[in-house]
Backbone bond lengths (Angstrom), bond angles and torsions (degrees), N, CA, C in turn:
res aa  C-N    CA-C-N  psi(-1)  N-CA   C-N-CA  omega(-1)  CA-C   N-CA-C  phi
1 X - - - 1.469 - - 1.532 109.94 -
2 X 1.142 118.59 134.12 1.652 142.47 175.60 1.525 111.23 -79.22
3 X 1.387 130.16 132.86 1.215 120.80 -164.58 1.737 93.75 -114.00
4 X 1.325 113.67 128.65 1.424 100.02 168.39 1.518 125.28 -128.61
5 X 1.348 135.23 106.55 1.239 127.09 -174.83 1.699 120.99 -61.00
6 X 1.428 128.77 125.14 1.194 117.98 -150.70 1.350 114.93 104.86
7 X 1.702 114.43 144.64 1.183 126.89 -165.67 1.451 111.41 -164.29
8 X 1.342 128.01 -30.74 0.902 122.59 -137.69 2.318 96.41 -128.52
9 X 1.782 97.54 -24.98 1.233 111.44 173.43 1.617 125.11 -72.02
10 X 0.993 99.22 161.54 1.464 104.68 176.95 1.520 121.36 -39.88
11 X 0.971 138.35 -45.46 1.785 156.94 -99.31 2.011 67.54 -144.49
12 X 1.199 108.50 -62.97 1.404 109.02 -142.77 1.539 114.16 -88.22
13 X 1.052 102.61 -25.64 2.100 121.23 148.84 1.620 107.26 -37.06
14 X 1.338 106.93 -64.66 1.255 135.02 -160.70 1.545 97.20 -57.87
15 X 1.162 112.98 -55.16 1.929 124.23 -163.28 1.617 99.89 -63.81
16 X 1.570 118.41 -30.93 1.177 145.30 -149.81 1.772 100.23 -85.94
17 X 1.211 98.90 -49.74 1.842 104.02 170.48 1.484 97.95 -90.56
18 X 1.181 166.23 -77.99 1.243 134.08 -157.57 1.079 149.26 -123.33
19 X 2.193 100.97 34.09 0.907 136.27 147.66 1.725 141.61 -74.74
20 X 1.496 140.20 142.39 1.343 113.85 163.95 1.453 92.40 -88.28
21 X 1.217 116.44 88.04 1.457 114.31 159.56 1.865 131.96 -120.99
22 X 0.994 125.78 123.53 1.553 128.74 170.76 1.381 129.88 -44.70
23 X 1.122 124.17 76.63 2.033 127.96 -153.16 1.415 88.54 -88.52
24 X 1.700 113.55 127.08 1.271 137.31 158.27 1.698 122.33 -95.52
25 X 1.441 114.36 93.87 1.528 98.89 179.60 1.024 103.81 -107.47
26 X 1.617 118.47 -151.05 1.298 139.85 -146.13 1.624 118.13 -53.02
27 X 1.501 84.31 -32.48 1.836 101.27 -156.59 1.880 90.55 -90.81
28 X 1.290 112.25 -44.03 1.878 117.93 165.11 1.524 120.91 -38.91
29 X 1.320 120.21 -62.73 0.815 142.42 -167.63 1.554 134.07 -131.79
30 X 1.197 141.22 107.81 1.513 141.50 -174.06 1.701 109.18 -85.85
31 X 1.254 133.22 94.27 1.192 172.25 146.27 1.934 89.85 -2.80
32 X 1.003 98.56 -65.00 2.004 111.28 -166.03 1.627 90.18 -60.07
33 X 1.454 137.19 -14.44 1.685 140.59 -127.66 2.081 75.81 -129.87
34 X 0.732 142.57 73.69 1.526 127.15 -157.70 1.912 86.44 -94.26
35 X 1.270 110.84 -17.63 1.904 105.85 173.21 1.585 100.01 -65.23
36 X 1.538 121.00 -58.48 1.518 118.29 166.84 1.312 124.89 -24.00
37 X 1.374 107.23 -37.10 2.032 121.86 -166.53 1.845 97.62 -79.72
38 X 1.094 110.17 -48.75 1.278 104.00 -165.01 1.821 96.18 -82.25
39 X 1.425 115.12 -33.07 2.015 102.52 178.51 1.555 101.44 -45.77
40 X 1.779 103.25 -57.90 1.615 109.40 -159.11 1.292 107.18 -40.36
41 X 1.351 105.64 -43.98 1.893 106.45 -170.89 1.554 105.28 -59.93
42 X 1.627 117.64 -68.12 1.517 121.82 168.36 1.423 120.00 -33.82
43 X 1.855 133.14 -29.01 0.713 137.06 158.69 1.591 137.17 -49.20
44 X 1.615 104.54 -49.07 1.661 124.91 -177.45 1.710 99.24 -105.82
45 X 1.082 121.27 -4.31 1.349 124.28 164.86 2.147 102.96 37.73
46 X 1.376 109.19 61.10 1.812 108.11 -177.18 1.764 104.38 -83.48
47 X 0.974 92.69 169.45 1.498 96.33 169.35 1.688 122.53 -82.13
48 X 1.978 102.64 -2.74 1.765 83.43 -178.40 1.727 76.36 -161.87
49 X 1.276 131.50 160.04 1.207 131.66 150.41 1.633 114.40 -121.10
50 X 1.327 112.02 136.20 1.350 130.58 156.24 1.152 125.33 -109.62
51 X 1.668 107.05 129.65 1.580 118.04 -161.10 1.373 97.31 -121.19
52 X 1.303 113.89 103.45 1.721 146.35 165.76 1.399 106.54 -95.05
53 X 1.296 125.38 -1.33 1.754 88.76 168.44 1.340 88.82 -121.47
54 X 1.476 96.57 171.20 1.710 141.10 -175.61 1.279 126.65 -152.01
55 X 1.560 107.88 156.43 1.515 116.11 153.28 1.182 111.29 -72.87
56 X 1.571 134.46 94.73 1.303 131.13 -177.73 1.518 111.14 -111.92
57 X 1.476 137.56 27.34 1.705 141.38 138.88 1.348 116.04 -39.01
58 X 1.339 131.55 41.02 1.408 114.16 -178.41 1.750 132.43 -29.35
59 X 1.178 108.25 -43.28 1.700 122.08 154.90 1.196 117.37 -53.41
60 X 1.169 135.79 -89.13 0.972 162.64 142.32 2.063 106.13 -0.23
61 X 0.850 105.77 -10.17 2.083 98.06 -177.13 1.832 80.29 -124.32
62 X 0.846 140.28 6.44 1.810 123.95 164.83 1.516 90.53 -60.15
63 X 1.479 133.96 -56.01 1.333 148.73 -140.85 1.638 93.56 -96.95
64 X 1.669 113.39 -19.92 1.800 113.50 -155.23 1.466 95.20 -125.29
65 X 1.669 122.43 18.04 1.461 111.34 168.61 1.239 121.65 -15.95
66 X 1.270 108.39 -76.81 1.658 111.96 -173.01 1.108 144.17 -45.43
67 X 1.593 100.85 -42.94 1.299 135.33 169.39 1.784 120.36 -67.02
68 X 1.126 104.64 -26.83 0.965 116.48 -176.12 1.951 113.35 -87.32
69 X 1.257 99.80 -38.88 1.473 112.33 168.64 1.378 121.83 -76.94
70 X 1.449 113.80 -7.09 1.539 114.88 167.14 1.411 114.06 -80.15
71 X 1.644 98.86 -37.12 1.593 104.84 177.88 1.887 104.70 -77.57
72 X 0.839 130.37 -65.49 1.017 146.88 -148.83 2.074 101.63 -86.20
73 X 1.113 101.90 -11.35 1.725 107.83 166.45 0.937 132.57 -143.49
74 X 1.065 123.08 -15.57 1.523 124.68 -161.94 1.890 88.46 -123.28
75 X 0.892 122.08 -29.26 1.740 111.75 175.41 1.613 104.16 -77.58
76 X 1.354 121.19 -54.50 1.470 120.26 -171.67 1.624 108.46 -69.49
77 X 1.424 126.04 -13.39 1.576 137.32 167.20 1.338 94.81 -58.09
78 X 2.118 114.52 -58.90 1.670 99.00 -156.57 1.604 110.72 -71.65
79 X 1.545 110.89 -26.98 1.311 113.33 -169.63 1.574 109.77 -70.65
80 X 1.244 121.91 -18.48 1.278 126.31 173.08 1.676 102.28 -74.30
81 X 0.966 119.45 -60.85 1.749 134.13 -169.30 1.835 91.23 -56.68
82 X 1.465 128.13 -34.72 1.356 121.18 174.57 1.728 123.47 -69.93
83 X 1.657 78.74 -39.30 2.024 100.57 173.73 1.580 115.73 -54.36
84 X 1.780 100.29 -41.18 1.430 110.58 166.16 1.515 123.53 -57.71
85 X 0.912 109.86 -40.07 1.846 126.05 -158.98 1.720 90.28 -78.69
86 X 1.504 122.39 -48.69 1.569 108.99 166.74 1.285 157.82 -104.78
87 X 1.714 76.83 19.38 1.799 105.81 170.52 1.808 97.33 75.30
88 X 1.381 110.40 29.05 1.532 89.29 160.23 1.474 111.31 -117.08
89 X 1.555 111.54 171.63 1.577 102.46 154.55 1.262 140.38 -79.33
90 X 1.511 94.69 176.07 1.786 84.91 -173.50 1.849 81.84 -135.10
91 X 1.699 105.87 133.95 1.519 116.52 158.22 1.791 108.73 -97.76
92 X 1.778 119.07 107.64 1.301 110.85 175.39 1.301 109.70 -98.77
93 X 1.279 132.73 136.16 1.729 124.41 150.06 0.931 134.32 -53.06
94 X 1.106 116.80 118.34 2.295 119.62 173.04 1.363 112.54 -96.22
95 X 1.169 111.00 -158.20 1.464 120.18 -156.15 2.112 93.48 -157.72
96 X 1.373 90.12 142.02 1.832 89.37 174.36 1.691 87.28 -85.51
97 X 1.081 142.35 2.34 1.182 134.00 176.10 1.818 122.14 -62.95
98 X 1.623 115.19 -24.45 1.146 121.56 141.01 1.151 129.31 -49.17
99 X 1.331 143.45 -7.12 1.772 136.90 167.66 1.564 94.05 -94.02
100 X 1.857 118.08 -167.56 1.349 109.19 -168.26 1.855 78.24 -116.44
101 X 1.106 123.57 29.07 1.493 89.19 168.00 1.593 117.73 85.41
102 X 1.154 122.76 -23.26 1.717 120.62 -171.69 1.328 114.63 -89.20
103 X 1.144 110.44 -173.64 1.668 127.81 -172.25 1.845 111.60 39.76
104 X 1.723 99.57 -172.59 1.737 82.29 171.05 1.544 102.50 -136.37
105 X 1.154 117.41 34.49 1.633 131.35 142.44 1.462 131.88 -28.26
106 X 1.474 158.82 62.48 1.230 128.14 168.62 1.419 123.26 7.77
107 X 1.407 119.05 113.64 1.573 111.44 163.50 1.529 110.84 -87.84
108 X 1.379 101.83 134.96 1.378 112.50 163.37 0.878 119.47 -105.01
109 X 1.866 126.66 176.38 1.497 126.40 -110.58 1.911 85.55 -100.14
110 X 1.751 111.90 -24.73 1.579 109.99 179.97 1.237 106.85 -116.06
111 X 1.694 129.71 41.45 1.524 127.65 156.73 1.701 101.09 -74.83
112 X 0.986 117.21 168.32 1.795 135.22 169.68 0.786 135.46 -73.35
113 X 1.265 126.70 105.46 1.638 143.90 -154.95 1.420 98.58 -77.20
114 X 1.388 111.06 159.94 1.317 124.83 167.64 1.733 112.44 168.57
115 X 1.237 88.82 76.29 1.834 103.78 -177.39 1.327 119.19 -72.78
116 X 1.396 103.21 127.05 1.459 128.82 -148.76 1.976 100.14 -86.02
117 X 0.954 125.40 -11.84 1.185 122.13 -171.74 1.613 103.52 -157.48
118 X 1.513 121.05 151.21 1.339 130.89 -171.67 1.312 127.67 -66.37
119 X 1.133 128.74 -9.95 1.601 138.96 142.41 1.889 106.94 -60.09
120 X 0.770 138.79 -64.05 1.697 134.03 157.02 1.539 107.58 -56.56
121 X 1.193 135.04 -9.43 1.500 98.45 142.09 1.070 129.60 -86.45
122 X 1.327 120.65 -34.03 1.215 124.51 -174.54 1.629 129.81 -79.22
123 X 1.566 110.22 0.63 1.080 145.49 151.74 1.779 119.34 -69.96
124 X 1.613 95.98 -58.57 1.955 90.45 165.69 1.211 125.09 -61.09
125 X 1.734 111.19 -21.64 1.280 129.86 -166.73 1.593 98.03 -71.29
126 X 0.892 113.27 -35.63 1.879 125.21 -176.90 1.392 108.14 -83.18
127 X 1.592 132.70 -32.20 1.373 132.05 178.65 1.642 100.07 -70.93
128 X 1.510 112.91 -47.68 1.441 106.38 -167.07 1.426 106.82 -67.52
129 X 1.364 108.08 -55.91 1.820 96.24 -179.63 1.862 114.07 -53.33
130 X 1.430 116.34 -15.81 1.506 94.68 -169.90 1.744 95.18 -100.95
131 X 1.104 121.88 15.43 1.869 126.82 157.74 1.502 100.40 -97.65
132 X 1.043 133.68 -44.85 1.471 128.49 -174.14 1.554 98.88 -65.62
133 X 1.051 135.07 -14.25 1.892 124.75 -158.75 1.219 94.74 -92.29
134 X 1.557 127.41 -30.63 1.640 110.83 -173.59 1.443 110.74 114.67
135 X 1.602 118.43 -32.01 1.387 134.66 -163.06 1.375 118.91 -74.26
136 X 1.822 105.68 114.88 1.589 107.81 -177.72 2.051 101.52 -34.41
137 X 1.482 131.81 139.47 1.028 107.53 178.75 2.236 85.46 -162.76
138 X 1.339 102.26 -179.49 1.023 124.68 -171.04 1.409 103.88 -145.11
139 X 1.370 136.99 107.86 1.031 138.68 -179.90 1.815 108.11 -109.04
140 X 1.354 102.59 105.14 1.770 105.33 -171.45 1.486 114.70 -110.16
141 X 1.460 114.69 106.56 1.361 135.40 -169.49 1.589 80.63 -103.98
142 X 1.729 90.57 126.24 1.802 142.59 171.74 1.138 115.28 -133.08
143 X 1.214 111.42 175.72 1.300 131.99 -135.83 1.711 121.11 -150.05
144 X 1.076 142.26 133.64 1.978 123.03 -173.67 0.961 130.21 29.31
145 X 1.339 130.34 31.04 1.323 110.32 -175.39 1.698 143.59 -73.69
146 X 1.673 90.81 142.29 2.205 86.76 -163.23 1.318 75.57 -115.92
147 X 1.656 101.30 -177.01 1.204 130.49 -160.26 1.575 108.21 179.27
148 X 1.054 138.04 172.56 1.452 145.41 146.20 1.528 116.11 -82.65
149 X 1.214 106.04 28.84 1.720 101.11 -174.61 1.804 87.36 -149.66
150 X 1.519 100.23 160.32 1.445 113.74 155.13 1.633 89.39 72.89
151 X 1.361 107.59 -175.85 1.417 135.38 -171.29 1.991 93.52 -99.24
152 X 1.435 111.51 112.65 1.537 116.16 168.43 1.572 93.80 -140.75
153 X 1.081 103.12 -171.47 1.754 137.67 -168.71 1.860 100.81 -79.67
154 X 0.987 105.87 -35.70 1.658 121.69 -176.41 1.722 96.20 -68.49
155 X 0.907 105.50 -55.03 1.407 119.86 -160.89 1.547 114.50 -81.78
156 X 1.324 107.36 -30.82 1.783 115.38 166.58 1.762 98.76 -65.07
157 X 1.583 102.00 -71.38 1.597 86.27 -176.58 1.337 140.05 -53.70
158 X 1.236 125.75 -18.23 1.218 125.55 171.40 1.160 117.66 -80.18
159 X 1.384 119.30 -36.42 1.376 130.87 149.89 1.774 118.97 -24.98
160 X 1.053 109.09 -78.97 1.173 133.78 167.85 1.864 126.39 -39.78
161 X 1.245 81.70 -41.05 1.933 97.61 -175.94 1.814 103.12 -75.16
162 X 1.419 99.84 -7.69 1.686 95.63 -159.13 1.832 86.17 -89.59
163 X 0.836 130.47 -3.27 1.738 131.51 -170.42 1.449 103.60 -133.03
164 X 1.485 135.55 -38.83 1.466 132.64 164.50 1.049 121.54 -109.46
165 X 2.090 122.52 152.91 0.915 148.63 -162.00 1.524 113.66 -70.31
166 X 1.571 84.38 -55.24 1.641 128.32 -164.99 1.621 107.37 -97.88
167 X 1.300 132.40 155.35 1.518 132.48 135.85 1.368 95.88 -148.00
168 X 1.681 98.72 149.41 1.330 124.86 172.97 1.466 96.06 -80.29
169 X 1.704 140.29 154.34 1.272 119.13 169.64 1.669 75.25 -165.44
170 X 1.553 111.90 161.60 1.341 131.48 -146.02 1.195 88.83 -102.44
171 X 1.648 129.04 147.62 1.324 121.98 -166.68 1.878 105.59 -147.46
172 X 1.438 101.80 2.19 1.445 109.43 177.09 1.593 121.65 -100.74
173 X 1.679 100.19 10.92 1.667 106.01 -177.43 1.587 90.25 -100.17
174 X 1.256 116.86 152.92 1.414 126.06 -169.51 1.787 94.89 -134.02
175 X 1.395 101.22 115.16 1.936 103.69 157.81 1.445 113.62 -170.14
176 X 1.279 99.42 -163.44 1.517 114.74 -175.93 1.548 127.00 -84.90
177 X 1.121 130.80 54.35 1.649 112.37 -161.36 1.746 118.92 -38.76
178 X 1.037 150.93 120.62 0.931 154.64 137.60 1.664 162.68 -105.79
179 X 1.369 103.07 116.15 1.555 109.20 -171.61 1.097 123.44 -26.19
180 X 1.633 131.44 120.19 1.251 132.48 145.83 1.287 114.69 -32.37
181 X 0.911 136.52 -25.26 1.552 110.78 -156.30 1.847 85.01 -99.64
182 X 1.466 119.13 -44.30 1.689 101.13 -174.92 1.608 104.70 -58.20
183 X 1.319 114.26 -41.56 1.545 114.69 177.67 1.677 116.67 -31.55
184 X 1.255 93.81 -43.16 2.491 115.29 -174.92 1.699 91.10 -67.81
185 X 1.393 103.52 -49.62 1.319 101.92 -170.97 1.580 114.63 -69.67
186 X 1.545 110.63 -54.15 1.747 91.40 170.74 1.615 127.59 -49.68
187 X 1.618 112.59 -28.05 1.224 109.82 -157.47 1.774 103.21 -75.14
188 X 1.545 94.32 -26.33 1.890 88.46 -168.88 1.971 93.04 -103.30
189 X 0.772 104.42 2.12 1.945 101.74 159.21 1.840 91.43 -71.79
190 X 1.029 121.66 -90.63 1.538 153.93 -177.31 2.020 91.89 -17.55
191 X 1.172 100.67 -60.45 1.597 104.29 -169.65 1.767 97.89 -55.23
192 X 1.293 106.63 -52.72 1.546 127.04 -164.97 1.670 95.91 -50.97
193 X 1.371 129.45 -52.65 1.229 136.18 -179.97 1.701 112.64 -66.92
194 X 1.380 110.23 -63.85 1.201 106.63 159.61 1.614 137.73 -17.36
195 X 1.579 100.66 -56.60 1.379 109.57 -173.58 2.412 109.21 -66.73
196 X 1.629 94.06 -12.04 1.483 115.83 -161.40 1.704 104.46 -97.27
197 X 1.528 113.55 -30.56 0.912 134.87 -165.40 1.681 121.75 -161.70
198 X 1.102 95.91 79.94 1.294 109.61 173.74 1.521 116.78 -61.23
199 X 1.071 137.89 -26.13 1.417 129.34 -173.12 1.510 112.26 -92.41
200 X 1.764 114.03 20.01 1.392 119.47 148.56 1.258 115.05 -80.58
201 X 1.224 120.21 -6.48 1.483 103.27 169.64 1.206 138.07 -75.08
202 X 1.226 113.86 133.20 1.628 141.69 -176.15 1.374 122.54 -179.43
203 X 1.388 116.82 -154.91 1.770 120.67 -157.45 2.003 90.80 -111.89
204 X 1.431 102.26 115.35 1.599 91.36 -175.97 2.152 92.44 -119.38
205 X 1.322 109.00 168.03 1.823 109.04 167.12 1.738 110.80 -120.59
206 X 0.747 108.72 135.62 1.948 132.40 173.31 0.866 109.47 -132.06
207 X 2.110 107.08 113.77 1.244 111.91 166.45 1.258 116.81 -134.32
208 X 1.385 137.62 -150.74 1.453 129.76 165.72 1.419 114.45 -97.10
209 X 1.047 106.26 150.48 1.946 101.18 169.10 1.437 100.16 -120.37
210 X 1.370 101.53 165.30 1.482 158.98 -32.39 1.810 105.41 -21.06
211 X 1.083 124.78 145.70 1.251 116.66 151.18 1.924 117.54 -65.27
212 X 1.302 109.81 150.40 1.721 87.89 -175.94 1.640 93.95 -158.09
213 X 1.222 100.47 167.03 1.987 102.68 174.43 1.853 105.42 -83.65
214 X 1.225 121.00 -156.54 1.254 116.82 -143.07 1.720 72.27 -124.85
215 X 1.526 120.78 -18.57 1.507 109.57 -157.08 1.710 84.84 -108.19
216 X 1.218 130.37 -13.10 1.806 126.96 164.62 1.181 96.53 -78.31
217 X 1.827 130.26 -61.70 1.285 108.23 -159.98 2.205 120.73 -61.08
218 X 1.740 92.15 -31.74 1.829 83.35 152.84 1.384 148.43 -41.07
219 X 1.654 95.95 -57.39 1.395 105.34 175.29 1.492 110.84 -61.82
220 X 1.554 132.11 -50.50 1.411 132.72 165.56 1.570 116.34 -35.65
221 X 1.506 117.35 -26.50 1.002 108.07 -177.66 1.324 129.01 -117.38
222 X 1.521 98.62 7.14 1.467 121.17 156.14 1.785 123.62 -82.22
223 X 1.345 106.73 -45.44 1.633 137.64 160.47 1.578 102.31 -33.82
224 X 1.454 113.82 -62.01 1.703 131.97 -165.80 1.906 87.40 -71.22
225 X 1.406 113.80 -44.96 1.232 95.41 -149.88 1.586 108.20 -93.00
226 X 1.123 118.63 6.92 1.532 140.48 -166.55 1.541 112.20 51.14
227 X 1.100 98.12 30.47 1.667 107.24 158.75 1.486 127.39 -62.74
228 X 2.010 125.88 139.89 1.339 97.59 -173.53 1.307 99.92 -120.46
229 X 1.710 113.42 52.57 1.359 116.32 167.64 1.647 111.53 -80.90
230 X 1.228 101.19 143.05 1.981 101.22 177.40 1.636 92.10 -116.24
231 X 1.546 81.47 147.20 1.614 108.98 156.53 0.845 163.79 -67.21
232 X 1.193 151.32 79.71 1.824 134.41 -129.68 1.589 79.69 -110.01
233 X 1.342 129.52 144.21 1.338 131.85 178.66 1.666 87.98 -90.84
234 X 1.449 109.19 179.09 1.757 111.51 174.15 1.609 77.24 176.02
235 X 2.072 84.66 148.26 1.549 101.14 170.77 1.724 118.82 -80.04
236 X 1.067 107.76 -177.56 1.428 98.18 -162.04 1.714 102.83 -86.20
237 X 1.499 120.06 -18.46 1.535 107.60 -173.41 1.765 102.11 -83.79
238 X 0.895 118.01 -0.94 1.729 127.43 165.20 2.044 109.50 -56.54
239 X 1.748 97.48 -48.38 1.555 111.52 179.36 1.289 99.47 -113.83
240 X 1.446 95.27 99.03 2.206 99.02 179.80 1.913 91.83 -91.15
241 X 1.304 101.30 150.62 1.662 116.89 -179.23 1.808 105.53 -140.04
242 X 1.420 118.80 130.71 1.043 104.42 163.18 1.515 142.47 2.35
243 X 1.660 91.27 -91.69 1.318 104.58 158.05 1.731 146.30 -76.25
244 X 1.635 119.46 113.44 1.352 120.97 -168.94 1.760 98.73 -26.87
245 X 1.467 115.40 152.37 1.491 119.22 174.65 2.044 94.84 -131.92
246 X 1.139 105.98 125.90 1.476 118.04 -177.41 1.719 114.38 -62.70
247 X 0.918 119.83 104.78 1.756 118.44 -171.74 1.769 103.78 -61.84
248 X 1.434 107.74 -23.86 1.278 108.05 175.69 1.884 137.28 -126.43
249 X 1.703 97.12 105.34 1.344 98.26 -143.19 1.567 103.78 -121.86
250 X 1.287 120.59 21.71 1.263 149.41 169.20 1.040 117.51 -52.46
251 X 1.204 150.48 126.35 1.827 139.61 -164.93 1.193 90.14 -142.88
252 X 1.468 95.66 161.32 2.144 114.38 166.87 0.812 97.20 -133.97
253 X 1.666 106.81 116.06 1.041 139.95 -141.80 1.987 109.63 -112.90
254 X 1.512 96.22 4.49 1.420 112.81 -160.36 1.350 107.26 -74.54
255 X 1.288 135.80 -29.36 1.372 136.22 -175.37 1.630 86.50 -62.81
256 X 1.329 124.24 -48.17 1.471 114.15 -154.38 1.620 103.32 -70.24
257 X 1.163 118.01 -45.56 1.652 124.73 169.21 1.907 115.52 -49.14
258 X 1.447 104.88 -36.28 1.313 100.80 174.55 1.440 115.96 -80.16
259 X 1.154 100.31 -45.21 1.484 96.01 -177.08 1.774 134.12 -67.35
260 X 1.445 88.65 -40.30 1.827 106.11 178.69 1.772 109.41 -99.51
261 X 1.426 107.40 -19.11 1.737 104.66 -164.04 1.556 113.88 82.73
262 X 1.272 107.86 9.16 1.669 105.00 -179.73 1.484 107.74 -96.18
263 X 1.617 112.76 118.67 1.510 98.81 -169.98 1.918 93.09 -115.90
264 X 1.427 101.57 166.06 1.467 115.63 -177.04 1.176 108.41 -19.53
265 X 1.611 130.40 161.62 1.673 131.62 169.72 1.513 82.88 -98.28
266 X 1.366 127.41 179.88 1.631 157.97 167.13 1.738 90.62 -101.94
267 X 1.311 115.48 128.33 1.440 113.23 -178.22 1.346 101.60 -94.36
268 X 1.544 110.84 -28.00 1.174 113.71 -171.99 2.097 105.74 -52.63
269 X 1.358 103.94 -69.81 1.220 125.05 163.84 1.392 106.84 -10.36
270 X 1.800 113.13 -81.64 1.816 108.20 173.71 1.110 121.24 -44.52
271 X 1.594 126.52 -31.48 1.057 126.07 -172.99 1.674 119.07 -63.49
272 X 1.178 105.79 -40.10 1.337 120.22 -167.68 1.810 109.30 -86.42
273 X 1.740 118.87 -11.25 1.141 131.54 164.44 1.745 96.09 -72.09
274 X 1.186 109.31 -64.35 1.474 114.87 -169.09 1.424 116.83 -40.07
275 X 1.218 119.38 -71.87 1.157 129.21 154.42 1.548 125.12 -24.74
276 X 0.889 119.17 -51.05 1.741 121.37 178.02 1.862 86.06 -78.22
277 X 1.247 145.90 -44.13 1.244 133.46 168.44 1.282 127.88 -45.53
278 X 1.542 107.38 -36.18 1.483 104.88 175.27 1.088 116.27 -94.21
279 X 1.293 123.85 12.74 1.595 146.22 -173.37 2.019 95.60 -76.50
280 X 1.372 84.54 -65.97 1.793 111.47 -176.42 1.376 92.25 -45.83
281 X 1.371 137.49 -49.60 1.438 115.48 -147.40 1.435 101.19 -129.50
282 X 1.118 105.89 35.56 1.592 116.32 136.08 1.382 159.01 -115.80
């Protein structure tokens, strides 16, 4: 059995349909309680844990620093330091929100962090403690993620298109959109290897390809959805947000293809699953 923290998120829905995995949410486990994180594991004693949930408010943690680093560091530290104590692995999720965002380079998995806003610290804050614990582990930094569930980018615009003609949408951020559900799927491929080969562990990135702006991946998903909202592209200091947003969110993603055999998803592809999904359940 696969241990997965999360239940209720995107990533963790996903693990939930076509995983055998054990989903711990809110009501299981208290996240801020990071001694709780490491019992639960000692408790269900699995052969690998994957940690899918987060503080993911990017806005919203400028004001929730702290709070946000308990969830997002100091819980995925103990569950690693527990992963250690029973010789299993641990698969955690990252964020490209650890780099600063510049140039238009692919970041790879050992370029130099320097997270521009308090959701990426408190995210590095969770990579460093789960390298300091010792614990065979896989640390997988992603990128946009949609889904047919939860609050995503898919789901605002269509939202949105059903009452406007027009949207302004930001067209100078550059990344990968990518499906939750391949995300469930790399993480319990990755665990599965892990548990076979421990000396894959390290910090790998999975994202979607094409790389695209935020104002292409709209229109694609207006196009797919036969929506006749248009796009006006706009730079990003036009839409100011709390939190800094990285213009460059592009990853190389190749260590992860060499090492595991998992190569890029087609976003387009999820997209067009998703969509016929939210078709069904409406």
């Amino acid at each position: 059995m696969i241990l997965a923290f999360g239940k209720t998120g995107q990533v963790a829905i996903e693990l939930q349909r076509i995983g055998d995995v054990t989903a711990l949410g809110r009501e299981d486990v208290d996240l801020l309680d990071p001694q709780a994180c490491k019992d639960a594991i000692k408790h269900h004693s699995p052969k690998a844990v994957i940690n899918a949930a987060a503080y993911t408010a990017v806005d919203k943690a400028e004001n929730e620093e702290a709070l946000g680093t308990i969830v997002n560091g100091d819980a995925p530290t103990a569950m690693a330091q527990a992963c250690s104590e029973l010789g299993i692995p641990l698969v955690h999720i990252s964020t490209d929100y650890v780099f600063d965002g510049t140039g238009e380079a692919p970041w790879a998995p050992d370029d130099q962090t320097a997270p521009q806003n308090a959701y990426g610290r408190s995210k590095l804050a969770g990579e460093t403690g789960i390298r300091a614990s010792g614990a065979v582990h896989v640390i997988l930094r992603t990128s946009w993620v949609f889904s047919a569930h939860g609050a995503n980018f898919i789901k605002t615009m269509l939202r949105l298109s059903e009452t406007r003609d027009a949207l302004n949408v930001v067209a100078d951020q550059i990344g990968g959109p990518t499906p939750a559900r391949d995300i469930a799927a790399a993480c319990l491929n990755i665990a599965e290897q892990l548990i076979q080969d421990p000396s894959k562990s390290g910090t790998y990135h999975f994202s979607g390809t094409p790389d695209v702006s935020w104002a292409a991946f709209a229109t694609t998903i207006f196009e797919q959805a036969r929506k006749s909202a248009v796009v006006t592209p706009i730079p990003t200091n036009v839409y100011p947000t709390p939190a800094i947003r990285p213009l460059n969110s592009r990853m190389d993603c190749s260590a992860t293809e060499r090492t595991f055999s998992i190569t890029r998803p087609c976003w387009q592809t999820g997209l067009t699953r998703i969509l016929k999904e939210l078709e069904v359940n409406t």
